[in-house]
DORO-699963 format. One record per residue (C-alpha): residue number from 1; residue in three letters; y, x, z. Coordinates in steps of 0.05 Angstrom, whole numbers, plus 32768, in hexadecimal, padded with zeros to 4 digits. Layout:
<NUM; ALA; <Y; X; Z>>;
...
END
This chain:
<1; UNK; <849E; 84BB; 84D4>>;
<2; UNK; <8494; 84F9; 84AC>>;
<3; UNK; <84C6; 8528; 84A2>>;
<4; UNK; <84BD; 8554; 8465>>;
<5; UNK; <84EC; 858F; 843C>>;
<6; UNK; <84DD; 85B8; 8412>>;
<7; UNK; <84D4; 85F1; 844B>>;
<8; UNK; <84C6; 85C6; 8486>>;
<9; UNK; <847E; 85B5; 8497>>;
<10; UNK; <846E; 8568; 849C>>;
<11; UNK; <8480; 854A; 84E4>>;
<12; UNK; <8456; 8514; 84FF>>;
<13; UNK; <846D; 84E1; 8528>>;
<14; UNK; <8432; 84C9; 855B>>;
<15; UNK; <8458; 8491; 8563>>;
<16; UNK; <8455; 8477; 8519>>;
<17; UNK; <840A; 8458; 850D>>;
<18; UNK; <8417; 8468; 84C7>>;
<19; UNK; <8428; 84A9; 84D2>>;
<20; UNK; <83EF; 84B9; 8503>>;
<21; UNK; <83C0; 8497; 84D0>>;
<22; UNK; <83D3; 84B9; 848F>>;
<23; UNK; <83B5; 84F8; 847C>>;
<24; UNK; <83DE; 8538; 8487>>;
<25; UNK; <840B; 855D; 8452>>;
<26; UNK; <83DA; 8599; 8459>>;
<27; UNK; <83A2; 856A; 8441>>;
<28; UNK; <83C8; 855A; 8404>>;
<29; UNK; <83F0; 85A0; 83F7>>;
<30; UNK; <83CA; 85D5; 83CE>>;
<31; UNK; <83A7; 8615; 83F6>>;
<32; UNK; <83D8; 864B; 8402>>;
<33; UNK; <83C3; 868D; 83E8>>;
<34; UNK; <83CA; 86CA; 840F>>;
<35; UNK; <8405; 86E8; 83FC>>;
<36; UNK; <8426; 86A1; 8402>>;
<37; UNK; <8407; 8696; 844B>>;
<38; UNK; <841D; 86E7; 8461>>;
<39; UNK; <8467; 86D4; 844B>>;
<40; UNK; <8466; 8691; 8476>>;
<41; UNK; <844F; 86AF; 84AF>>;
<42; UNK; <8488; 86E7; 84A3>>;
<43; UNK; <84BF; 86AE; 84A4>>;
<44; UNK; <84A0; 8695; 84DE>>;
<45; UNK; <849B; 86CF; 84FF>>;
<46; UNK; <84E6; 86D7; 84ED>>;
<47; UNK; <84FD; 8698; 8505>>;
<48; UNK; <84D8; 8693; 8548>>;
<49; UNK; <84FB; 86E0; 8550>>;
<50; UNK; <853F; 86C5; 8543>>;
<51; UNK; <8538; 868F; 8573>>;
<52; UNK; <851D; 86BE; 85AD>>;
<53; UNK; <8542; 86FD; 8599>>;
<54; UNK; <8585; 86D2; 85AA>>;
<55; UNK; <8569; 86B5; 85EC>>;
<56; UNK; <8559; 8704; 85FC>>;
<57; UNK; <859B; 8728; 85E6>>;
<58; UNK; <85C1; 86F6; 8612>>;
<59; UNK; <859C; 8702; 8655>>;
<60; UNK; <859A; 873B; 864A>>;
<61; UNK; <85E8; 8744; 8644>>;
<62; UNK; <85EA; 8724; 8682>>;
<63; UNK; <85BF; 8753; 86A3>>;
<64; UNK; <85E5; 8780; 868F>>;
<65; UNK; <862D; 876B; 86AC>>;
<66; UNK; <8613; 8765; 86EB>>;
<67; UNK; <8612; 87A1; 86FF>>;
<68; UNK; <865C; 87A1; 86F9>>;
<69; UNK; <8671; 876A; 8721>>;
<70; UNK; <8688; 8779; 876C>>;
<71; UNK; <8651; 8750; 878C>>;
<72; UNK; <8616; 8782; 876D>>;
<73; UNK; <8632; 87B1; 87A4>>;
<74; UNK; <8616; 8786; 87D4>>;
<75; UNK; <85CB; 8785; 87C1>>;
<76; UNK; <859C; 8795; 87E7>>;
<77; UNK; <856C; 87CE; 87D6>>;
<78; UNK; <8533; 8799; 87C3>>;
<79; UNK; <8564; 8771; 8798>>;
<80; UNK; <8583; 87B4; 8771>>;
<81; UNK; <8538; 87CC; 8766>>;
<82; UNK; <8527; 878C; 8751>>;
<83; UNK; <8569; 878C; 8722>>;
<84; UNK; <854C; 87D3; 86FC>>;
<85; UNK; <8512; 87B5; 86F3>>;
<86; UNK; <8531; 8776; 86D4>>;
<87; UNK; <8559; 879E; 86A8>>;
<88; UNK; <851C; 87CB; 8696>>;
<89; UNK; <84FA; 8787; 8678>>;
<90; UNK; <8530; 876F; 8655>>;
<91; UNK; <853A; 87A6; 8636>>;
<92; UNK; <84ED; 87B1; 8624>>;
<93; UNK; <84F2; 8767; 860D>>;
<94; UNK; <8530; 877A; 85E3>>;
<95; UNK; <8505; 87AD; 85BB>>;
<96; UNK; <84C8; 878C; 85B4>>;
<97; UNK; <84F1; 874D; 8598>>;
<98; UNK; <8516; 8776; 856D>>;
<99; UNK; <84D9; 879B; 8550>>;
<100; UNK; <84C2; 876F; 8519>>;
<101; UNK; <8507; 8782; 84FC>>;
<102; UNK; <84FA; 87C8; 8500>>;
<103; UNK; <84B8; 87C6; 84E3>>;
<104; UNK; <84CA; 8797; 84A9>>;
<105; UNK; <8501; 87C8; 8499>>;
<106; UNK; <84D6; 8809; 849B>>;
<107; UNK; <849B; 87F2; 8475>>;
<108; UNK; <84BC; 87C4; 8443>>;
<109; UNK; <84AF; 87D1; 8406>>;
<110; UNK; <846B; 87F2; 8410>>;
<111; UNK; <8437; 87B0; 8412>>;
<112; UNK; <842E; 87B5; 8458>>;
<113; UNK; <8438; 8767; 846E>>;
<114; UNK; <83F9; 8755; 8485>>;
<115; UNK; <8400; 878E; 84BB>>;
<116; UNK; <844F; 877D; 84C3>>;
<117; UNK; <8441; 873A; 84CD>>;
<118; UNK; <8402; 874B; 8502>>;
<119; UNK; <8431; 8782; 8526>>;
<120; UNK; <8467; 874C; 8530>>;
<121; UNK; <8443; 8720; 8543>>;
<122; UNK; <8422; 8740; 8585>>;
<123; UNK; <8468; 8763; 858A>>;
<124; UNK; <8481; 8722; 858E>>;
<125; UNK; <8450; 8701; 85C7>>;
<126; UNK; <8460; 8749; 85EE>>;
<127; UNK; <84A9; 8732; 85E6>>;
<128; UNK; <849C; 86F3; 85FB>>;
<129; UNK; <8477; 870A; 8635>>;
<130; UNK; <84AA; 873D; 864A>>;
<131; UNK; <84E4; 8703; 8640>>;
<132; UNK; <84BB; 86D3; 8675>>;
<133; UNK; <84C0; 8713; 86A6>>;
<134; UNK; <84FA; 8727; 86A2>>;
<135; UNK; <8512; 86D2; 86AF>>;
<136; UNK; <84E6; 86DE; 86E8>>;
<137; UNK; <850A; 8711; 8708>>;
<138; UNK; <8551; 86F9; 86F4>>;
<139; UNK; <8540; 86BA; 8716>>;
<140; UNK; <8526; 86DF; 8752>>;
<141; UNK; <8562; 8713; 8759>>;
<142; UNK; <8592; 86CB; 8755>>;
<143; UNK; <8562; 86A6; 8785>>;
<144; UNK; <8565; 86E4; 87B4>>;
<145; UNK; <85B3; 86ED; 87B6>>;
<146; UNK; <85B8; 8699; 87C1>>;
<147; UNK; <8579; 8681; 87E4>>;
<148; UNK; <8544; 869C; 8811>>;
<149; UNK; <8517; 86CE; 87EF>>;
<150; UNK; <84D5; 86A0; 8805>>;
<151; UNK; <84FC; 8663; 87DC>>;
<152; UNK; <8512; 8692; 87AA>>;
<153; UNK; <84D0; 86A4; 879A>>;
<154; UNK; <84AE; 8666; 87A1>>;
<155; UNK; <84E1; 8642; 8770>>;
<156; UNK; <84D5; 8688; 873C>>;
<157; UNK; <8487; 867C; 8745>>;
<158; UNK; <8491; 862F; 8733>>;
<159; UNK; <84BF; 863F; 86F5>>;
<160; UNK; <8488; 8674; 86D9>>;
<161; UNK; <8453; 8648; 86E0>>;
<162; UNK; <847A; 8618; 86BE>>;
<163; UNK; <8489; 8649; 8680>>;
<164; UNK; <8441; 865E; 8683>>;
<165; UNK; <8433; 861C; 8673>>;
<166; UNK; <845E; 860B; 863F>>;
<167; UNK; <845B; 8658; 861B>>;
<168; UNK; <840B; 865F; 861D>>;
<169; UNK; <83E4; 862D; 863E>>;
<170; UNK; <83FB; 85FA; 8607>>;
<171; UNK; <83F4; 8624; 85C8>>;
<172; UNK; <83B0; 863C; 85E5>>;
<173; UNK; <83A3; 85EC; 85EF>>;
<174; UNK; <83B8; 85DD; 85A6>>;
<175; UNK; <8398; 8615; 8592>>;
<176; UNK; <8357; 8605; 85AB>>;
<177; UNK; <8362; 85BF; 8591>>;
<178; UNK; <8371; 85D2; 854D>>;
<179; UNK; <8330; 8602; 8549>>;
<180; UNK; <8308; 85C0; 856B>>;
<181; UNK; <831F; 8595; 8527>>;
<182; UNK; <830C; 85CB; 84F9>>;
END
């Protein structure tokens, strides 16, 4: 099955032998030019920031009431350290999310989106990046408070691997895959 709009890219479905046998929509569609291929990477950019800015802004909240709540007087001095440094990420995750906004706004206007598009980008794997550690130390100062801090960590260790996996080794894989085709 293909699933087509005018601003949606064609899905394949593997299962379909006609779909996995007919030629894709890029073979058929006309060469972007530059300006047209710097603006879809901008909405992309745009998109994929909406999705993770949201994820962000919430955990972070949460972060933030903790330190409000009567049990955070009972941390331990590893688990209160280990809360500032949570807080520290999310909050460098916050900004680094938020960035591509701040950028776009500043230098709009002045035929800059190449670079725009280039700076959000990386600022936007740095997010991404500081987002995966700071779930890595939420999940550890939870696991700490209701687990045994060898379990805790093994469980954190498990889960990172798990998002290193699905946030980088994959791309890299399709990456590598696409450039193999070409």
């Amino acid at each position: 099955m293909t699933i087509a709009g005018p601003h949606l890219a064609a899905v394949r479905d593997s299962s379909c032998p006609s779909c996995t046998n007919a030629p894709s929509s890029e073979e058929h569609e006309r060469p972007e030019t530059a300006r047209e291929r710097v603006n879809r990477k901008w909405n992309e950019i745009l998109q994929e920031t909406r999705v993770a800015q949201t994820g962000v802004q919430i955990l972070f909240g949460f972060l933030l009431s903790l330190a409000f709540t009567p049990a955070f007087g009972d941390l331990e001095v590893f688990d209160r350290t280990l809360y500032v440094v949570t807080v520290a990420l999310g909050a460098s995750s916050v900004a680094a999310l938020i960035a591509p906004v701040s950028i776009h706004r500043f230098l709009s206007g002045l035929r800059m989106k190449d670079e725009v598009v280039e700076a959000a980008g990386r600022l936007m794997v740095c997010g991404m990046v500081l987002l995966a550690l700071t779930i890595a130390c939420t999940l550890l100062l939870i696991l700490n408070v209701v687990t045994d801090s060898v379990v805790a960590e093994v469980i954190v260790g498990l889960v990172m691997l798990w998002f290193a996996i699905c946030w980088y080794v994959i791309p890299l894989r399709l990456r590598r895959k696409s450039r193999r085709r070409r």
